[in-house]
Each structure stands twice: as C-alpha cells, then as structure tokens.
C-alpha positions in Angstrom: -29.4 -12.0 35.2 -28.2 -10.8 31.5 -26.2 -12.9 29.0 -24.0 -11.1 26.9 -24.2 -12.5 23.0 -20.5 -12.6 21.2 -19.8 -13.4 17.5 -17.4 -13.4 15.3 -19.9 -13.0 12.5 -20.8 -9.2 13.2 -18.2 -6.5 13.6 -16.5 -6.1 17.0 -17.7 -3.3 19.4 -16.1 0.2 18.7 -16.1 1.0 22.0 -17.9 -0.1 25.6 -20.9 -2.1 24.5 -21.7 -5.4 23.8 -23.4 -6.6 20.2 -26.2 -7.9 22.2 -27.7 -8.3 25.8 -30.6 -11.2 26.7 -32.3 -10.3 29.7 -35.4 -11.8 30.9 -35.8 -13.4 27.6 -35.4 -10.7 25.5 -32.5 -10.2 23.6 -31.5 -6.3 22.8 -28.8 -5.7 20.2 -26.7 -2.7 19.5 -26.9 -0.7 16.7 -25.3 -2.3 13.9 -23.3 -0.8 11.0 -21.7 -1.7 7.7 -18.7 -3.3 8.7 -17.9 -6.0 7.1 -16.9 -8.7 10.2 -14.4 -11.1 8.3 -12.5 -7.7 7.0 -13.0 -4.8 9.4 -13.6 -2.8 6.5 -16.9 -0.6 5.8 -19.0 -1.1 2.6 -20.5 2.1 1.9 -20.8 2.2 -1.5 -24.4 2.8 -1.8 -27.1 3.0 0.5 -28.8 -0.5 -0.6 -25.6 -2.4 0.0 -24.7 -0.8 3.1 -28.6 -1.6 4.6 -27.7 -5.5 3.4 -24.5 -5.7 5.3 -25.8 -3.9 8.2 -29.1 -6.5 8.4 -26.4 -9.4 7.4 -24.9 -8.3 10.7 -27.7 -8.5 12.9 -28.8 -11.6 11.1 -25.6 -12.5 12.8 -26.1 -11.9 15.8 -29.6 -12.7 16.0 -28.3 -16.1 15.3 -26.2 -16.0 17.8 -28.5 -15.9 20.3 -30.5 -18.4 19.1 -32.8 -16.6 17.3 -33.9 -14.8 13.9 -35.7 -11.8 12.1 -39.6 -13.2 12.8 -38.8 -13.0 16.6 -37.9 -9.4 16.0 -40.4 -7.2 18.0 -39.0 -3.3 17.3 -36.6 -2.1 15.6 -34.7 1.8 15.1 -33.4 3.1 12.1 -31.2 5.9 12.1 -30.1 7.2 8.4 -27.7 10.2 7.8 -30.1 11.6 5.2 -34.3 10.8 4.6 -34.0 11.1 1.1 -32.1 7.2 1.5 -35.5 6.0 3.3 -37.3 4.6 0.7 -34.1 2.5 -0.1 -33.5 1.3 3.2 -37.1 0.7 3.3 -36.5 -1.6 0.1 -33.6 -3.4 1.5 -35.0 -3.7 4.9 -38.4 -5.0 4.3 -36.8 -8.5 2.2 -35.7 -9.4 5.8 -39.4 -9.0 7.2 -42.9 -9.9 5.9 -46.1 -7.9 6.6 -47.3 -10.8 9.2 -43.7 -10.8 11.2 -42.6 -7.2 10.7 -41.6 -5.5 14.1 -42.8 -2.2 15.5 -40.4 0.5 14.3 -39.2 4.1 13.8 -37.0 6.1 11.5 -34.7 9.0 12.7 -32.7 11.0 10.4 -29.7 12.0 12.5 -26.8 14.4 12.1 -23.9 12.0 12.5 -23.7 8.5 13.1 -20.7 6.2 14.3 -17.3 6.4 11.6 -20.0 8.8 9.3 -22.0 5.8 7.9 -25.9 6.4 6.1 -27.3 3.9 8.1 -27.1 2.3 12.0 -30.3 -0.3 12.7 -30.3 -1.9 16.0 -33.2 -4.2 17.4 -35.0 -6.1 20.3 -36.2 -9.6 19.8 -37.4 -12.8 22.2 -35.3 -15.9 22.8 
C-alpha cells in the first residue's frame, strides 16, 4: 500500500506525479525545484538561492510526511551546468552533517523542468 504526501508548503506538481510517495516505510519524493510554493513564482537569481528554496521545498515536504533531512538516506542532484557544483555543494551540505549525510550523486544534465540550474529529489524513512 503507498500513501501519497500533499502540501501546500512545496510547489504543486507540473504535471502527473505526486511530491512524495511512502511505501513500505520509506518515503520517495520528486524532484524538487525553485518554485517558490506561496507565489508560484521561480527564484533563480543565483545558484545559492535557488539550492535554498529548492531544499526549503523538500524540507517541506519531508515534514509533511512526518519526517526530516537526518532520515534522508540518498539523494540526486541534477544541475544544468558542473561549474555550479561547488555552490550547490555549499548550500546543500548546511542541511546535512557528516554523521547524517545521505548517499548521493551529482548529474549535470542538458535541460531540466521550466530551464532551472538545479532539481534535487530524495528518499528517506518514516
């Protein structure tokens, strides 16, 4: 049996997905981007503060489903362009420490959803 996970805190699907999935305990949560949720708006003004509202919007979720980043067990990052790693790296690591920091990969991609920099999704217990 799955549970879908809904908020209002994270931007709305843009198209057939769900923000997140538990199933069998573990929750799986789309790919996140820098939409702000209370505006519909993207902030991509720089790479730093679009990795903060994208990790504000899992937080979001994650919270959601009753849980939060030290439960996270893997994440993906997918970036538009490597030469933003090492500032998505900086944002990103203020959410996790070294004892509670998730397995992980980087992908730079060609294109990612609305032409953002930066999509991060996850998988985490409950």
């Amino acid at each position: 049996m799955k549970k879908i996970i809904q908020t209002k805190n994270a931007p709305a699907p843009v198209g057939p997905y769900n923000q997140a999935i538990i199933a069998n305990g573990i929750l799986y949560c789309s790919g996140q981007i820098a939409i702000n949720p209370e505006t519909g708006k993207l902030e991509i003004s720089d790479i730093k503060s679009e990795t903060v509202r994208v990790m504000e919007n899992i937080r979001a979720v994650l919270t959601e489903a009753g849980t939060n980043f030290e439960n996270v067990i893997k994440c993906t990052i997918f970036m538009s362009d490597m030469a933003d790693y090492s500032a998505i790296n900086e944002v990103y690591s203020r959410y996790f420490s070294n004892q509670t920091a998730p397995a992980r990969e980087a992908v730079e991609v060609a294109n990612l959803p609305k032409y953002v920099n930066v999509e991060i999704s996850c998988i985490a217990t409950v």
